[in-house]
C-alpha positions as CSV (number, residue, x, y, z in Angstrom):
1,X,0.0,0.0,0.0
2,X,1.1,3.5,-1.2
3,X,0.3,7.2,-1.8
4,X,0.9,7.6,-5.7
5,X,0.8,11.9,-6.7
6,X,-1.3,11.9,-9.7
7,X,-2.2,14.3,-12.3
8,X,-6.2,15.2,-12.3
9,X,-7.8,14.9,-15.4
10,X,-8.8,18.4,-17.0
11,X,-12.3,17.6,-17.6
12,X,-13.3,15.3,-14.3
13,X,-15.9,17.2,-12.9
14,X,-18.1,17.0,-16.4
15,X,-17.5,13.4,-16.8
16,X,-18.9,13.2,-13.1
17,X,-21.7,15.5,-13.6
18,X,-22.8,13.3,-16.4
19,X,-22.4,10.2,-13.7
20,X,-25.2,12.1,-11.4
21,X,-21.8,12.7,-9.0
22,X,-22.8,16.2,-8.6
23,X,-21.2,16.6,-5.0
24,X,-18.1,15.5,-6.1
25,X,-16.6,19.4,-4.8
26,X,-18.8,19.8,-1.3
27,X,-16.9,21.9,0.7
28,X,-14.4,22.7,-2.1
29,X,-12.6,19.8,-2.4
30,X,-14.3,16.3,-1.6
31,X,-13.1,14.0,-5.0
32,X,-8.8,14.2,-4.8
33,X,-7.6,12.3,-7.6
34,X,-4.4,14.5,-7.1
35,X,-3.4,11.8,-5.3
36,X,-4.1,7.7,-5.1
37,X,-3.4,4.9,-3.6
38,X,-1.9,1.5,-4.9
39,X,-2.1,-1.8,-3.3
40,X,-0.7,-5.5,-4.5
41,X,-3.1,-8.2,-5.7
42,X,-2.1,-9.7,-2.2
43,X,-3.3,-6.7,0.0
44,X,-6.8,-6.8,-1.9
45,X,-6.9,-10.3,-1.6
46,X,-6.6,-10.1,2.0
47,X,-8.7,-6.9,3.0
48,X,-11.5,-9.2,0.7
49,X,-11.2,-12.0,2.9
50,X,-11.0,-9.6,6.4
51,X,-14.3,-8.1,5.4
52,X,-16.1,-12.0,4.6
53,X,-15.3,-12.5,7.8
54,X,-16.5,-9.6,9.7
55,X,-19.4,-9.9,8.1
56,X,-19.7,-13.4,9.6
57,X,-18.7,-12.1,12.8
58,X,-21.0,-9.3,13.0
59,X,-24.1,-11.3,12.1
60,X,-23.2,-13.9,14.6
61,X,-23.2,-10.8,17.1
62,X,-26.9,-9.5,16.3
63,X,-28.1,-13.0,16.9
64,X,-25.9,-13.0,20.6
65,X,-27.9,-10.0,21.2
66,X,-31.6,-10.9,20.0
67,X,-31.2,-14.0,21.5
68,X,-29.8,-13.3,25.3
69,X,-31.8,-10.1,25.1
70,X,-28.9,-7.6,25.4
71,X,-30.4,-4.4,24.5
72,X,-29.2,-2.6,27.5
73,X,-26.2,-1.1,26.0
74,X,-27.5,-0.1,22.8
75,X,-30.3,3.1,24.3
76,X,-33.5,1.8,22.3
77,X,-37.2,2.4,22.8
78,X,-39.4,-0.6,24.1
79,X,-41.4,-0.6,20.9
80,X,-38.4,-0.1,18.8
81,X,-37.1,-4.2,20.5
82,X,-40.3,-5.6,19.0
83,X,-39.3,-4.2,16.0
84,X,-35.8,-5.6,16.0
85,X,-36.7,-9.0,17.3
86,X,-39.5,-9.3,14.8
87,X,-36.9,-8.1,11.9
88,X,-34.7,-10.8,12.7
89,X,-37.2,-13.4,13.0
90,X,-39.0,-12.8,9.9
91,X,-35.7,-12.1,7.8
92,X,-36.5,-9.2,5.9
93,X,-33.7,-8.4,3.2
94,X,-30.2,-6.6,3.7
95,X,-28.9,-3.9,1.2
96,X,-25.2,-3.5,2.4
97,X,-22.9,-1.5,4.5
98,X,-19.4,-0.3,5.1
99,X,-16.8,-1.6,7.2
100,X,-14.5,1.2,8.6
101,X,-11.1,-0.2,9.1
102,X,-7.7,1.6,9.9
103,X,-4.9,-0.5,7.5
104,X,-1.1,0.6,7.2
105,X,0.4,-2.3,4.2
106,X,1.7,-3.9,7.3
107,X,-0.3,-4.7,10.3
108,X,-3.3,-6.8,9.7
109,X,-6.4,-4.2,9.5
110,X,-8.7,-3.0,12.7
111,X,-12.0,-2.6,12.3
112,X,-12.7,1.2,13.3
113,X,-16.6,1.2,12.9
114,X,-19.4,-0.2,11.0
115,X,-21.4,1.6,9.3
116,X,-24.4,-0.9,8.6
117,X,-27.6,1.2,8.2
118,X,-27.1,4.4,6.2
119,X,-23.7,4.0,4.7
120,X,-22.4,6.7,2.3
121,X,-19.6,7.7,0.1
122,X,-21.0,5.0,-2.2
123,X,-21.3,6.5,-5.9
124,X,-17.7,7.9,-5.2
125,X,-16.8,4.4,-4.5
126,X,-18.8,2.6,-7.0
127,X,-18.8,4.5,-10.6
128,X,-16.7,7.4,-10.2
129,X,-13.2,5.9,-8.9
130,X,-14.1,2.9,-11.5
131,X,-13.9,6.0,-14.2
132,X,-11.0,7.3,-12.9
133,X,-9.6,4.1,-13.0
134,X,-10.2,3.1,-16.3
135,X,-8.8,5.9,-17.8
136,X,-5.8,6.5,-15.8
137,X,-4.8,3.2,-15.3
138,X,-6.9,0.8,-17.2
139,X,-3.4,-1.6,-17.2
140,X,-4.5,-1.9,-13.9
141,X,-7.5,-3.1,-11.6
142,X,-9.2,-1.9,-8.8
143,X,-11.5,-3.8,-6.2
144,X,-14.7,-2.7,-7.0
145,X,-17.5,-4.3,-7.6
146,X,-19.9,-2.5,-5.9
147,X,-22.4,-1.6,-9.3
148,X,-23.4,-5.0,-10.6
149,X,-23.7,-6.3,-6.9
150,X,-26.3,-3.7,-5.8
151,X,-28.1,-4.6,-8.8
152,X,-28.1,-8.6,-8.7
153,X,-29.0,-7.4,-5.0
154,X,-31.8,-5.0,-6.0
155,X,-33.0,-8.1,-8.2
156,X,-33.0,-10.6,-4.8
157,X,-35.0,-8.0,-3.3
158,X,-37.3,-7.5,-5.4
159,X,-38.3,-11.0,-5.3
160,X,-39.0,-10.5,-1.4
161,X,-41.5,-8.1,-1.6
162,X,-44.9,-9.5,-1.8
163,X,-46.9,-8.5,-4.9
164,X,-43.7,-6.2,-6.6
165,X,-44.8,-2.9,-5.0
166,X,-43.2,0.4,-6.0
167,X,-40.3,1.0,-3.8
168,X,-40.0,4.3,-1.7
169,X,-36.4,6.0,-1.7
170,X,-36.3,8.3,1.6
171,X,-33.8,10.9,2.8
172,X,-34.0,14.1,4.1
173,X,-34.6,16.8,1.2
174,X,-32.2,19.0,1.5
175,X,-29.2,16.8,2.3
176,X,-27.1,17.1,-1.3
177,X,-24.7,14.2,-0.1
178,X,-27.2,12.0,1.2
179,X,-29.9,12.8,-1.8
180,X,-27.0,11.9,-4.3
181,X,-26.3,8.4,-2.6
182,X,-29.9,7.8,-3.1
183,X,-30.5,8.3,-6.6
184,X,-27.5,6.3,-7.3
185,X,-28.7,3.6,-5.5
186,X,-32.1,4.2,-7.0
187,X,-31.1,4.1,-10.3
188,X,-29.4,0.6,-9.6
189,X,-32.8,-0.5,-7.9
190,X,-34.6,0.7,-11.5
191,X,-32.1,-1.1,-13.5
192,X,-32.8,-4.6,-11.4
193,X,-36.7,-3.9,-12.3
194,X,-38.0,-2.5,-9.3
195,X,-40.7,0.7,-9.3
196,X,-38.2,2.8,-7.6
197,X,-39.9,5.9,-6.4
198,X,-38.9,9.0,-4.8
199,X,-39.7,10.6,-1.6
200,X,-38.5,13.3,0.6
201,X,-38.7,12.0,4.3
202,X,-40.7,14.6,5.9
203,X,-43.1,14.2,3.4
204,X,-43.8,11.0,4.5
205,X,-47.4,11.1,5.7
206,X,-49.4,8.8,8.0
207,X,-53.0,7.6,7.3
208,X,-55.0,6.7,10.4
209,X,-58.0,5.3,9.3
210,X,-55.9,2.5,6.5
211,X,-52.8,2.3,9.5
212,X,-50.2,3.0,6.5
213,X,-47.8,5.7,5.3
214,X,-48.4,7.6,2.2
215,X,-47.0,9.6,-0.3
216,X,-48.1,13.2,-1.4
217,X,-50.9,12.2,-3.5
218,X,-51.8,9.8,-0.4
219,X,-51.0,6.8,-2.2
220,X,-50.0,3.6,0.0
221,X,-46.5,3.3,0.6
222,X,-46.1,-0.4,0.5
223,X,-42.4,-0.9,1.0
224,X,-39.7,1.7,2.0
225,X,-35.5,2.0,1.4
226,X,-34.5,4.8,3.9
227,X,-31.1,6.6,4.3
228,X,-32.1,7.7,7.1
229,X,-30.9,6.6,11.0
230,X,-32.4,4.2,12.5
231,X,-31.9,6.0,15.9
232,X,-33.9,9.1,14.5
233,X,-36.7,7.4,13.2
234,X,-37.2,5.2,16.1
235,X,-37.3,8.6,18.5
236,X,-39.7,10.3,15.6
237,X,-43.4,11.0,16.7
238,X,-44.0,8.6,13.6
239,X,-42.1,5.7,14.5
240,X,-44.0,3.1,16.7
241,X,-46.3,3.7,13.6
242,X,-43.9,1.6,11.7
243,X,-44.8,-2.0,13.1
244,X,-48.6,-1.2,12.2
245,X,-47.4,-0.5,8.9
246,X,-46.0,-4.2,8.7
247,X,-44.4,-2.4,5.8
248,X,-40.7,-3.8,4.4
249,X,-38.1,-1.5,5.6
250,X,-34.4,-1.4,4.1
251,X,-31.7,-1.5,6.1
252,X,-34.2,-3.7,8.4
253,X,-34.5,-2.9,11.8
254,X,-32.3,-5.1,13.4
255,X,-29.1,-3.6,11.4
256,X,-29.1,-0.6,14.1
257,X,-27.3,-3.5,16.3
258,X,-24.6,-3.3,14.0
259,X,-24.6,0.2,13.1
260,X,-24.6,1.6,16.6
261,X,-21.1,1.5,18.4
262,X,-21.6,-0.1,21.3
263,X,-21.5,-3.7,18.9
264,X,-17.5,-2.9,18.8
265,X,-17.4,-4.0,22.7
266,X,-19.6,-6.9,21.9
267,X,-17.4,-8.0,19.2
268,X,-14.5,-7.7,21.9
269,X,-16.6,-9.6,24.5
270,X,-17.0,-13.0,21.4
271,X,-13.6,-12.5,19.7
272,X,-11.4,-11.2,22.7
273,X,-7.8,-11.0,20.9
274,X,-9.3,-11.1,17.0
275,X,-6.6,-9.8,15.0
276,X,-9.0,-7.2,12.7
277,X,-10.3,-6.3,16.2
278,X,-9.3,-3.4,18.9
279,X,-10.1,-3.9,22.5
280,X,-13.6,-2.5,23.1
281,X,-15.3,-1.7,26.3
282,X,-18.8,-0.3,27.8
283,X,-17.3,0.9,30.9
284,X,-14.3,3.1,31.0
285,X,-12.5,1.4,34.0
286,X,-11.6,-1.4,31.7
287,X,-9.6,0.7,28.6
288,X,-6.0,1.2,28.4
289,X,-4.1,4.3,28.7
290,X,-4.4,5.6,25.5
291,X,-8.0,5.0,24.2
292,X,-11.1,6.5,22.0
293,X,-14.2,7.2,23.6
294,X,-16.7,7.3,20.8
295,X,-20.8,7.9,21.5
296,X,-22.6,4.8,20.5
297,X,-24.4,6.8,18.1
298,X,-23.1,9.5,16.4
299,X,-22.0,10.4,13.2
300,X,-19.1,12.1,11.1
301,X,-16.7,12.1,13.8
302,X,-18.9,14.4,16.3
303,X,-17.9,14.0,19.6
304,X,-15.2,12.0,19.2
305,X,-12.5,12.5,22.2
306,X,-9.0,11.2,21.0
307,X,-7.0,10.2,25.0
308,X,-3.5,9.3,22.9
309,X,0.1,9.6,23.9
310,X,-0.1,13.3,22.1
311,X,-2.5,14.0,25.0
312,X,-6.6,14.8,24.9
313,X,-8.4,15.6,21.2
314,X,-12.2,16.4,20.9
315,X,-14.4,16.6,18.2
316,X,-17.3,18.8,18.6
317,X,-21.2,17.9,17.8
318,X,-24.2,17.0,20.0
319,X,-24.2,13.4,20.4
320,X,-23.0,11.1,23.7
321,X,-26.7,11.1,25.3
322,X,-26.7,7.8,25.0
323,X,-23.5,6.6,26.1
324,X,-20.3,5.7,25.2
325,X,-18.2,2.8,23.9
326,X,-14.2,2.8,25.2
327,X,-11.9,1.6,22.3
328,X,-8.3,1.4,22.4
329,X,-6.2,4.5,20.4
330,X,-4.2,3.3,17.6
331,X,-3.3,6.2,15.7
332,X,-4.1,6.0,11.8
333,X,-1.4,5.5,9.3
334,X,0.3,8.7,7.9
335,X,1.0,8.9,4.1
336,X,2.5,12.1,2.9
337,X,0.8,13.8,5.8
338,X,-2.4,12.4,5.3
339,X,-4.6,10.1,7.2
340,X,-6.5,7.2,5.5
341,X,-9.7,5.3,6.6
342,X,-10.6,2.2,4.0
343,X,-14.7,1.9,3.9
344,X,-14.9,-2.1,2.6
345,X,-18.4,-2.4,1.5
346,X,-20.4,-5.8,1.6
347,X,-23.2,-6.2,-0.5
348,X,-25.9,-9.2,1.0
349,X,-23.6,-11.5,1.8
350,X,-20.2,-10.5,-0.7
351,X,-17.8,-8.4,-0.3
352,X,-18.0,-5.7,-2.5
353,X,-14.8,-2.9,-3.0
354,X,-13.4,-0.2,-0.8
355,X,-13.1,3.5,-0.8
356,X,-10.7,5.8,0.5
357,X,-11.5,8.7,2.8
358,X,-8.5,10.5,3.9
359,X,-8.1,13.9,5.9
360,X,-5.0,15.8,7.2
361,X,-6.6,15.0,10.8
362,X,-6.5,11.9,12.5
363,X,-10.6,12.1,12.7
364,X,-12.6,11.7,9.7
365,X,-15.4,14.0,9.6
366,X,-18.2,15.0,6.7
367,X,-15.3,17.1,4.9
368,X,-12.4,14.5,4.6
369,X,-11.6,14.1,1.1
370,X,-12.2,11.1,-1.1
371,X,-9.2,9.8,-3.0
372,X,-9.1,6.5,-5.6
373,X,-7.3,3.5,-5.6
374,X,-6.3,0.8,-8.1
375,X,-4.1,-2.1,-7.6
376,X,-1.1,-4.3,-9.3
């Protein structure tokens, strides 16, 4: 694994613009393909294998859970168990999600997070670093997979739903990242035949009298994709209508398990001494000297405090109401200056491709940049 300088192309942000990656500068500069980085055949061949098996690990964790009852630690509403328990039990379908590790070309990789119900950074991932790829170094390959997956996926799906009923996209209006994740991943739900339609969030409305959500024009809304937390919707005024709804929701309830950070001590408690894993705790009199104390939910680094051998780091935000997970510090590789977090995606049940968010501070946040890969 290296940081390979690169030339951008003069005309990048067209050919993205005509890819529907039209975020691809928020905050001035997200997309950095002034810069790569190259692994071996080897290195992919082992980061695939590390996310197969986290995968397996995880899932294996969400049953522990469901099954000894362990919700304590993870700060959810009595209705919102139901909800998880009957998820699991009925086995609703699974989209994806993002394993966050922290890899150095050396040392096996640590898994940092997972990101398991709203994952993002996925068109960057999927079509536009397969673009850049192709015409930069098209000798070459890359580990990505990630388009025709979703859409064999979309296709599995589709055969779940009872009767084929049009699909509702949901995110919050306004969000330009999160609205261009979901008409990507809409457009690969279309192209596997499902009636993808879609919906702003809040205008999501609830019909008493037929117990159902509908759309603007008040049509039934039969089955639901969401990039939207499932720790938001479950604390909605809306949300214990969901289980009268019986309506299919994707991610499925029970992936806020996996999403929320408290599974990382979990994972520590069934794998003590894993080699992709860091020692994890609930309780801060357990952690070692130099540790992360991350809220179990949050997002884009907020609230984050770093308690390294530098000293004390905190990221600002409004999360940590909930609680806290204790994980130990190891300090993320440094390449040119720059701090790199590998997102390996899983798709179902197969691992998918990875992405590259990097940021000249040790915390990735909503403005780290994105920067491609290939490999030998």
């Amino acid at each position: 694994m290296e940081r390979v300088r690169t030339r951008p192309r003069s005309d990048w942000q067209r050919q993205f613009e005509d890819l529907g990656f039209h975020f691809h500068s928020l905050d001035g500069v997200y997309w950095d393909e002034s810069a790569c980085y190259r692994f071996t055949a080897q290195e992919i061949d082992m980061l695939e294998a590390v996310t197969v098996e986290l995968h397996e690990m995880t899932t294996r964790a969400a049953r522990h859970i469901i099954e000894t009852g362990r919700f304590a630690p993870f700060a959810l509403t009595d209705w919102f168990i139901d909800c998880i328990v009957h998820s699991w039990n009925s086995g609703p379908p699974s989209l994806y999600g993002r394993f966050d590790l922290r890899y150095d070309g050396t040392n096996p990789p640590k898994l940092l997070e997972y990101n398991a119900d709203t994952p993002t950074s996925l068109i960057e991932a999927s079509i536009a670093q397969w673009n850049w790829q192709q015409q930069m170094f098209r000798g070459a390959d890359q580990f990505n997979s990630l388009h025709e997956k979703l859409i064999a996926r979309w296709a599995t799906i589709r055969d779940t739903l009872p009767g084929n009923p049009p699909l509702y996209f949901a995110c919050v209006g306004d969000n330009v990242e999160d609205l261009g994740n979901l008409e990507y991943l809409r457009d690969t739900a279309l192209q596997a035949g499902i009636n993808a339609r879609y919906i702003a969030i809040e205008n999501i409305g609830w019909a008493e009298g037929q117990d159902c959500f509908v759309d603007l024009e008040h049509n039934p809304i039969l089955a639901l994709f969401k990039l939207y937390p499932w720790e938001w919707m479950m604390r909605e005024a809306f949300g214990p209508h969901i289980p009268r709804a019986a309506l299919p929701v994707i991610e499925p309830p029970w992936k806020i398990l996996l999403s929320c950070k408290a599974i990382l001590a979990v994972l520590w408690e069934l794998y003590p001494d894993h080699p992709n894993l860091l020692p994890s705790f609930l309780s801060e009199d357990r952690v070692p000297a130099h540790y992360v104390r991350k809220p179990v939910y949050s997002r884009e680094g907020a609230n984050v405090e770093f308690h390294g051998p530098r000293g004390t780091f905190a990221r600002p935000g409004t999360y940590g109401a909930e609680g806290h997970v204790y994980q130990a510090f190891a300090a993320l590789p440094a390449f040119d200056g720059n701090y790199p977090v590998i997102g390996s995606w899983i798709v179902g049940d197969e691992p998918a491709g990875i992405g590259i968010r990097e940021d000249v501070s040790p915390v990735t946040t909503n403005t780290s940049r994105f920067v491609p890969h290939y490999f030998d």
